[in-house]
C-alpha positions in Angstrom: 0.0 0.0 0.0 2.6 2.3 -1.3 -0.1 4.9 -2.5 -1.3 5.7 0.9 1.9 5.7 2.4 2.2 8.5 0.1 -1.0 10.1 0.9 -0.5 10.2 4.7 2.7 11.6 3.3 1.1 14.9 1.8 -1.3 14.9 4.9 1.4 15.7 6.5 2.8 18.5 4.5 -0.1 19.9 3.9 -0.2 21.1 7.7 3.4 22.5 7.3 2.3 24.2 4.1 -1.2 25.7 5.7 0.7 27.1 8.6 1.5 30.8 6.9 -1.7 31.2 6.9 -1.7 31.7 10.5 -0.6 35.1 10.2 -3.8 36.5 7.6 -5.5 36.0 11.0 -3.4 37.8 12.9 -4.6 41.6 12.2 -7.6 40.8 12.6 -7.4 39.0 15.7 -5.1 41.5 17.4 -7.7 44.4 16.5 -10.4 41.9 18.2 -7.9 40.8 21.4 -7.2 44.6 21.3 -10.9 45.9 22.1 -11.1 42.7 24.5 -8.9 44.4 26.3 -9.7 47.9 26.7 -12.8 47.1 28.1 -11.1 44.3 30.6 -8.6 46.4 32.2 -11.1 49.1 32.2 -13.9 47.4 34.2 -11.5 45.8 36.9 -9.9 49.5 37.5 -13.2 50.8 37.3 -14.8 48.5 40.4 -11.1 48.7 41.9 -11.9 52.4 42.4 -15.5 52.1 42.7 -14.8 50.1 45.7 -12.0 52.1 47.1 -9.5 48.8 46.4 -6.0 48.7 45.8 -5.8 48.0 42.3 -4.1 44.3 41.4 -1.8 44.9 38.5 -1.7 40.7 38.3 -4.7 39.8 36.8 -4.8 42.9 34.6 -1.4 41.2 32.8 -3.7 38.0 31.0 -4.8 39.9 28.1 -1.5 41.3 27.2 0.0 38.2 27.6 -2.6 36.5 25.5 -2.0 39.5 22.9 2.0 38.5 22.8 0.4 34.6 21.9 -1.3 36.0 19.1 1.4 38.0 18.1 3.5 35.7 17.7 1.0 32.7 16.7 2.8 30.0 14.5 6.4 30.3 16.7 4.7 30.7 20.5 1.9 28.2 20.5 2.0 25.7 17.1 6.1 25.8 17.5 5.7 24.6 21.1 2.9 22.6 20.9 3.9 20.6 18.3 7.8 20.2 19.0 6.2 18.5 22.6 3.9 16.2 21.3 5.8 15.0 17.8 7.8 12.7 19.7 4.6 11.1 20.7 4.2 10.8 17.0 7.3 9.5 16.1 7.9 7.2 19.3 4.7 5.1 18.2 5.5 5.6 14.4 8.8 3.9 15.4 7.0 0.9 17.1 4.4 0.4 14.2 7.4 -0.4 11.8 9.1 -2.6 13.6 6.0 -4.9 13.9 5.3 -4.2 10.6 8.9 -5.5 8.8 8.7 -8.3 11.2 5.0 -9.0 10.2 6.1 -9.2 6.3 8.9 -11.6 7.1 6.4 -14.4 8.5 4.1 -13.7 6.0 6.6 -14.8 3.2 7.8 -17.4 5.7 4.2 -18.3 5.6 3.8 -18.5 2.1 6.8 -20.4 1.3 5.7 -22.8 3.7 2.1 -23.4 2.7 3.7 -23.5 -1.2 6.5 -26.2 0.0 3.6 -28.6 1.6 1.2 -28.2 -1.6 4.5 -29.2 -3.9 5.2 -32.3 -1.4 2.2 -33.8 -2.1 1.4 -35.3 -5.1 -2.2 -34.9 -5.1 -2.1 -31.0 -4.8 1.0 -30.2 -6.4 -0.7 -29.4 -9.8 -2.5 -26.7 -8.0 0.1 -24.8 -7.0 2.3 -25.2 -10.0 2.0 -25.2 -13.9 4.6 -27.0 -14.5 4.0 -30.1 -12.5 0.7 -30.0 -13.7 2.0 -29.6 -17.6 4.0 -33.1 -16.4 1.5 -34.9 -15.2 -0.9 -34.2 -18.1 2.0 -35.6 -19.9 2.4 -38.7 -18.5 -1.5 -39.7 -19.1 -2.3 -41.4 -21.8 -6.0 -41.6 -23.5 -7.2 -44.5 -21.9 -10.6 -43.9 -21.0 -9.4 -44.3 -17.2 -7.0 -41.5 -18.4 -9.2 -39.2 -19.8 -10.9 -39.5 -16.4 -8.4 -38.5 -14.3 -7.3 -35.5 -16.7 -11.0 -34.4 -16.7 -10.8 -34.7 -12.6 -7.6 -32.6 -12.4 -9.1 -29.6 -14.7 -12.0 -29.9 -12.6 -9.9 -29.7 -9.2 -7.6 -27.1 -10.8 -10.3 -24.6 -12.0 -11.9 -25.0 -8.7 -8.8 -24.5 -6.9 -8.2 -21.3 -9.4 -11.3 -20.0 -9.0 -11.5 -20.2 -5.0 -8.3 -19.2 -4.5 -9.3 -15.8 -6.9 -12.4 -15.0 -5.1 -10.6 -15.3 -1.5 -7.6 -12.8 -2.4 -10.0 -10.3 -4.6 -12.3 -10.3 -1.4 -8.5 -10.0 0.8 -7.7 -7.6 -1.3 -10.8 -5.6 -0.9 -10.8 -5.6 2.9 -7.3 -4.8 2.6 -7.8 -1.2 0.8 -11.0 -1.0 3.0 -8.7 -1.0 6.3 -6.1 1.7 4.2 -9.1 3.4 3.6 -10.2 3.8 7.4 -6.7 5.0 8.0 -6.4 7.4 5.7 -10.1 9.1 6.4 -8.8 9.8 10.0 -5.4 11.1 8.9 -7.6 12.9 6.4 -10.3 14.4 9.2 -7.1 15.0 11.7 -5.1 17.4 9.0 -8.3 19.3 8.6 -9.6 19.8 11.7 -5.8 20.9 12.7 -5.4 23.2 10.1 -9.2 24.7 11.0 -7.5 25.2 14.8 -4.4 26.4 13.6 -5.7 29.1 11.2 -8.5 30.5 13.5 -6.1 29.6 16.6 -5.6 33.2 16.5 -9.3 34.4 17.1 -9.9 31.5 19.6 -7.3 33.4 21.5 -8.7 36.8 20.8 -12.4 36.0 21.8 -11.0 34.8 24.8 -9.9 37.8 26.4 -13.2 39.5 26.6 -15.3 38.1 29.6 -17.5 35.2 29.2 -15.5 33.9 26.8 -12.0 32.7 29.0 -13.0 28.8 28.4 -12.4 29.0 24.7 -8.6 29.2 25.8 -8.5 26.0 27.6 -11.1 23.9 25.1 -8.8 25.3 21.9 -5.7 23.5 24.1 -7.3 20.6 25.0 -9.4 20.0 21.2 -6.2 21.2 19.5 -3.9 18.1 22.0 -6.9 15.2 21.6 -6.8 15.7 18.0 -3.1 15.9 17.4 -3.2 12.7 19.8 -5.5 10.4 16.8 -2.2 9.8 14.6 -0.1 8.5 17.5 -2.9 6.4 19.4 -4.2 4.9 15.1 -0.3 4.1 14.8 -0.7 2.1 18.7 -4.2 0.4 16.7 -2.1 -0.7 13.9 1.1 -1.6 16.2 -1.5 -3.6 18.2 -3.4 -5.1 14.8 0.1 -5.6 13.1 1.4 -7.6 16.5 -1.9 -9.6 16.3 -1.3 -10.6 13.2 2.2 -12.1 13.7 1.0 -14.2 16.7 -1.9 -15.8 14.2 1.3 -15.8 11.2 3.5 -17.6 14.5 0.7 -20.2 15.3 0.7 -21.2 11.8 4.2 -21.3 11.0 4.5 -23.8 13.7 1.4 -25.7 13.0 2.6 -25.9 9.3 5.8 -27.2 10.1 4.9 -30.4 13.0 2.0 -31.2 10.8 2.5 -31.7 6.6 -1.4 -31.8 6.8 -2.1 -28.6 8.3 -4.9 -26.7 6.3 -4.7 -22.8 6.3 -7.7 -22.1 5.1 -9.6 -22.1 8.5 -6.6 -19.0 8.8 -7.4 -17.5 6.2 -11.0 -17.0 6.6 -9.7 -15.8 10.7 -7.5 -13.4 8.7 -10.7 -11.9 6.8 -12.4 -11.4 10.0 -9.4 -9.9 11.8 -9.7 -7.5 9.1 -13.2 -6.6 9.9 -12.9 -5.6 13.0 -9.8 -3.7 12.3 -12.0 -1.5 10.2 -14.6 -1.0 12.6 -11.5 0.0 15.7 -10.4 2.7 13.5 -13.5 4.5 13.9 -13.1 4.5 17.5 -9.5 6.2 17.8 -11.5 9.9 18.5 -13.0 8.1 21.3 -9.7 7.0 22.8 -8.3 10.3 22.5 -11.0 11.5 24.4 -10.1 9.3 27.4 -6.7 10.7 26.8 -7.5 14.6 27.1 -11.1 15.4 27.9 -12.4 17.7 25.0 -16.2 19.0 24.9 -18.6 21.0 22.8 -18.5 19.9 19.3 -16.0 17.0 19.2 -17.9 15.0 21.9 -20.4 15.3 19.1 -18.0 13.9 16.2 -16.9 11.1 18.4 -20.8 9.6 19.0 -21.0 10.7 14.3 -17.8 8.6 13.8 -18.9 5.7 16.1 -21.7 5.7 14.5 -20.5 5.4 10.9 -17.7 2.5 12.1 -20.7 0.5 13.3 -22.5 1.3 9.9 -19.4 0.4 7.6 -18.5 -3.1 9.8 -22.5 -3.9 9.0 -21.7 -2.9 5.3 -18.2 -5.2 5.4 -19.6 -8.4 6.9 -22.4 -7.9 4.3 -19.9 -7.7 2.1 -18.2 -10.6 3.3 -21.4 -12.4 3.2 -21.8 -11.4 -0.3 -18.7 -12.3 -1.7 -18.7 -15.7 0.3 -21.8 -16.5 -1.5 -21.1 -15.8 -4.7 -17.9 -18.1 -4.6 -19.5 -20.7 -3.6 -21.7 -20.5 -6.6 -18.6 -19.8 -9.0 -17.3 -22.9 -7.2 -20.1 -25.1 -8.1 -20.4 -23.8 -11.6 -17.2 -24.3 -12.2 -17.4 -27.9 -11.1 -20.7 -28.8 -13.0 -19.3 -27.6 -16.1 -16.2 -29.8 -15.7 -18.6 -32.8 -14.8 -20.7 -31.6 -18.2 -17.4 -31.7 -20.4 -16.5 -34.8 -19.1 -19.9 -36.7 -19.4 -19.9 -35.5 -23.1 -16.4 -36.8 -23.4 -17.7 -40.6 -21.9 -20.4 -40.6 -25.1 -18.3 -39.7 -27.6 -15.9 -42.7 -26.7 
């Protein structure tokens, strides 16, 4: 899946390139943070004097302070926040390729295997290779008894094709499915940084007029939780991709105490696995959550994207019912056309 390695890729410039923009927002928001502030200094040193108080120069410091933050935007606040929480990123990033590489080495450990035990049998050898099938088909004659067993092996070989076809298309599918899921949160992540990042700037602004002091804090802690979904998907994948090499393990070793071992019963575990790997992904906002508490209109998103992984695992075990279905009825086409071509063989002779 070179492609979306790509695309998560460009995800990720996309934020650097976005970033200048940061500073179109800034006149505007210092004019804003500006008039926030005349009116919040005036209205403490008003009631200071009103009461006949000491005036407390402390508090009167937030908006200017605030004011420097917006000043200077993309350096202050996006160059600190992000330069604390990218080794998150790249700390889980690390750990997702190294379960990763070692994942791809069983699998072609796997595959060798199961094509070694296929070529040591005679029976199924001519399913996994042309040639030996090519010699076999040589060595019959055309015997009636011969033309029997030829008719049986392209039987057994274009149901072998066939099922084999059907099982990796549907792999395959579920395959760029689970990319898919992967890349629509990297996807919703870049945006909804990019949203913060851009109107950061405002956020701050509004917040220095009274009644408004929360959207400081919830701007932190949305702008955190959502930087947080890249490393906690890469900890899904980590955990997916480990998974995966304890089922890859178990058959390795099952493959090589018993020549007889079937993998197909794996296989079909695999396609499941892969099921519910789409669904988690949906629920990577709601672990951030737990992370940082964030509320208002994220909460909201969290309940709309649990609510669309439950919908697309109900539209991938359709699917998988689907596609099961329809090979079993490739499957027994397959085979009663063989058993036609060979009945019409029998008369001729």
């Amino acid at each position: 899946m070179g492609e979306f390695d790509n695309l998560h890729r460009i995800l990720l410039s996309l934020y650097d390139e976005m970033m200048p923009l940061c500073a179109d927002m800034t006149g505007v928001s210092k004019g804003l943070a500006g008039l926030g502030a005349l009116f919040y200094v005036a209205v403490r040193v008003w009631q200071s004097l009103a009461r006949a108080e000491a005036i407390d120069v402390y508090p009167l410091l937030r908006p200017f302070a605030i004011g420097l933050c917006i000043l200077f935007f993309p350096t202050v606040v996006l160059g600190t926040m992000n330069s604390v929480l990218s080794p998150i990123v790249q700390g889980t990033h690390a750990m997702l390729e190294s379960q990763t590489f070692d994942m791809n080495e069983y699998r072609e450990q796997k595959d060798r295997l199961e094509y070694e035990a296929m070529m040591r049998n005679p029976e199924t050898a001519y399913l996994a290779s042309d040639e030996e099938f090519d010699r076999q088909l040589e060595e019959l004659g055309w015997s009636p008894s011969d033309l029997v067993t030829m008719t049986g092996m392209y039987m057994d070989r274009a149901s072998y094709n066939i099922k084999k076809t059907v099982r990796d298309w549907f792999r395959e599918v579920l395959e760029l499915m689970f990319a898919a899921a992967a890349l629509i949160i990297d996807t919703l992540r870049t945006f909804f940084l990019v949203v913060l990042s851009i109107l950061g700037p405002v956020a701050f602004a509004f917040s220095v007029w009274d009644g408004f002091h929360s959207t400081l804090s919830a701007w932190f802690s949305r702008y955190i939780q959502i930087y947080l979904w890249l490393p906690v998907s890469d900890l899904f994948s980590t955990i997916l991709a480990k998974i995966q090499i304890l089922m890859l393990q178990n058959d390795i070793e099952a493959m090589q105490a018993d020549p007889d071992f079937s993998v197909e019963a794996s296989n079909g575990v695999y396609i499941v696995f892969l099921i519910i790997g789409i669904v988690g992904y949906f629920t990577i906002p709601t672990v951030s959550g737990w992370i940082i508490q964030a509320g208002g209109g994220t909460g909201n998103y969290n309940r709309n994207v649990n609510t669309a992984g439950a919908l697309g695992g109900s539209v991938a075990g359709a699917a998988a019912g689907n596609v099961a279905g329809r090979g079993g009825k490739l499957i027994k086409s397959a085979g009663g056309m063989a058993k036609s071509a060979a009945g019409k063989l029998f008369k001729r002779k």
